[in-house]
C-alpha positions in Angstrom: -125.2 128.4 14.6 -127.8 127.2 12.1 -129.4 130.4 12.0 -125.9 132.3 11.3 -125.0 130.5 8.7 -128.5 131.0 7.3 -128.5 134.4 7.7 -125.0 134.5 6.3 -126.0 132.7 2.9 -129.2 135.1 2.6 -126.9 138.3 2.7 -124.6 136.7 0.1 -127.1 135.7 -2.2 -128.6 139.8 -1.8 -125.1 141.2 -2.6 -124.5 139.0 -5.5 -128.1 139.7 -6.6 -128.3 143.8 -8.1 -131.1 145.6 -10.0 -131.5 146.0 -13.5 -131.3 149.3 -14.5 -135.1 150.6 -16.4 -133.0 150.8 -20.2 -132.0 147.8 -20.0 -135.3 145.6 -18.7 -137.5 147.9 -21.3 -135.3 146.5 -24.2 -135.2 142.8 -22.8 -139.1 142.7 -22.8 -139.2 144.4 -26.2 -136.8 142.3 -27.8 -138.1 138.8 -25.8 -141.4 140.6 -27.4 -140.5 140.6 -31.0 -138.6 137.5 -30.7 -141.7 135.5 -29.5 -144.6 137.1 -31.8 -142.3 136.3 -35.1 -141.4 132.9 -33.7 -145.7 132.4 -33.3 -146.2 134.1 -36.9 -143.7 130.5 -37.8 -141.0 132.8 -38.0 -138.1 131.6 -35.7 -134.8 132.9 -37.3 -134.5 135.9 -34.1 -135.4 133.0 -31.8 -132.5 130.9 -33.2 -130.3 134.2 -33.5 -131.0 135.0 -29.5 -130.5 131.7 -28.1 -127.8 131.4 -25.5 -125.0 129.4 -26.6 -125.0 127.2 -23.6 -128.2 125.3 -25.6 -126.0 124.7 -28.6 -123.7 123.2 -26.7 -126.2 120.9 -24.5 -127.7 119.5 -28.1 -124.5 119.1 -29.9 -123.9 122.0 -31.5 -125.4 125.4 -33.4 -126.3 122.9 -36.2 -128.1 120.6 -34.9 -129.6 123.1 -32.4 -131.4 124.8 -35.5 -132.3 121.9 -37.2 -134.6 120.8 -33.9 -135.7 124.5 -33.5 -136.8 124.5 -37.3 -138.7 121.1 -37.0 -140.3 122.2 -33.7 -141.4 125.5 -35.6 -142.5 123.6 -38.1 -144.4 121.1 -35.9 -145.9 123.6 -34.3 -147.9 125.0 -37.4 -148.7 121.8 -38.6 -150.7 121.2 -35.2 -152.4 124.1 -35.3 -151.0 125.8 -32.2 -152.4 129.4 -32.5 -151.4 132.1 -29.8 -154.0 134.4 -28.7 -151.9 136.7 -26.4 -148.5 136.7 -25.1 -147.7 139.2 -22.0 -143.9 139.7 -21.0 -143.7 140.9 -17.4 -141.2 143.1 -15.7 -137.3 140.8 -15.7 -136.5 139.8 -12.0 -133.1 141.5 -10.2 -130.1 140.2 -11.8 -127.7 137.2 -10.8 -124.0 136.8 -11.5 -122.9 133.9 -13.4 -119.2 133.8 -13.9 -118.7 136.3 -16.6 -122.5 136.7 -17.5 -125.4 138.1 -15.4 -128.9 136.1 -15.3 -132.4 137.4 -15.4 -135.7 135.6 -15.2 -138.6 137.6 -17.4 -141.7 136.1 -16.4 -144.4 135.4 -19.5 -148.1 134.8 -19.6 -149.5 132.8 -22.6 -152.9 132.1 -24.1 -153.0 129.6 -26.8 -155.9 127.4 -28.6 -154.7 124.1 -29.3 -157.5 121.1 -31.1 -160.2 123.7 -29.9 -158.9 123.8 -26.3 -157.6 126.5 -24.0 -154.4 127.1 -22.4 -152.7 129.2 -19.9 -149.3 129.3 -19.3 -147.2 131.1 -17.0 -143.4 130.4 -17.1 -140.8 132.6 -17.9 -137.6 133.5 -20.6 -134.4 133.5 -18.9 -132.1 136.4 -20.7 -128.4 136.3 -20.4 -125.9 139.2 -20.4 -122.6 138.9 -21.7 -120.7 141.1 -19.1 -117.8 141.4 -21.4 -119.9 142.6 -24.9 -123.0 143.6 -23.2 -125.2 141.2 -26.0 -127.8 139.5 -24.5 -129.2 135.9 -25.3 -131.8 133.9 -24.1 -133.0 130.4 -22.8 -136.8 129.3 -22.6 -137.7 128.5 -18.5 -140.8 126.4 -19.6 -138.7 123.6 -19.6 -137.1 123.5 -15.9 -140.5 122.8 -14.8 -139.4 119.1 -15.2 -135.6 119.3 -14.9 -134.9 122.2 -12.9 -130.9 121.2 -12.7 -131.0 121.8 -16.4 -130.7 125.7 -15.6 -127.0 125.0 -13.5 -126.4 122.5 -16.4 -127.1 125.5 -19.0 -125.5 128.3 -16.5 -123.0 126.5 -14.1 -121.2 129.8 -12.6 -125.4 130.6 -11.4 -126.0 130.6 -7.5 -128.3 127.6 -6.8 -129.7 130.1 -4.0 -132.0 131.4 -6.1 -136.3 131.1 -6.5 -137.6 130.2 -10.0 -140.8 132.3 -11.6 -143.9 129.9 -11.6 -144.1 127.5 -14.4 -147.4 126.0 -14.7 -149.9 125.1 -17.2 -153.9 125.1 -17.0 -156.4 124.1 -19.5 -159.1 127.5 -19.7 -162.9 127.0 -20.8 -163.5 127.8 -24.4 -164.6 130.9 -25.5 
């Protein structure tokens, strides 16, 4: 009976699961592209522009949700963060969310930080509006320690779902 049931809940997860069509994940990794090489320039308006309204909401509104982004921008040029490469990779299958669809667009990072190395691999998490057909987005780097945050961000997601990595790992200097 176990197996059923399992076996049941993987065929439901596949049929609610479909594949984005080539159009559409060429302009996601373009536009999560430009959106991340203005926001390491110190530029962060797209950023703010793109980011799913679900994040507004969870930090009290659009308001106060630019205000943190703009001090975090900020923050990070004072600290001297510098970006060395970003690579977007190829967005997972999508994944109905009420009346949005969900998918995960892994990214690769090298930055220099007090004249250390860093890798990151975690991922963007873009957001289509089935109605308008606009797409948003939400940073994944942050469900490495609160995964829940994603249902808290996207209730109407399946749970039966597998994240991109998310990791971090300090690289030997050049």
């Amino acid at each position: 009976m176990k197996i059923l049931l399992s076996l049941l809940l993987l065929f439901t997860v596949s049929l609610s699961a479909k594949e984005l069509d080539k159009k559409s994940a060429e302009f996601i990794k373009k536009e999560i592209s430009s959106m991340l090489e203005l926001f390491n320039k110190g530029d962060g308006k797209a950023l703010l522009d793109k980011t799913h309204h679900s994040m507004h909401a969870l930090l009290g509104g659009k308001d106060k949700f630019e205000k943190m982004m703009s001090q975090a921008i900020k923050q990070v040029m004072e600290t001297g963060i510098k970006f060395e490469s970003v690579k977007v990779g190829e967005p997972t299958q999508l994944y109905g969310a009420g009346d949005e669809e969900v998918c995960f667009v892994p990214k690769v990072s090298i930055l220099e930080m007090q004249g250390r190395r860093f890798k990151t691999v975690n991922f963007m998490i873009a957001v289509k509006n089935t109605k308008t057909g606009q797409w948003s987005y939400l940073d994944g780097s942050g469900l490495k320690q609160n995964k829940n945050l994603l249902w808290q961000l996207l209730p109407k997601l399946t749970k039966e779902l597998t994240l991109p990595p998310n990791s971090m790992e300090e690289l030997k200097s050049k």
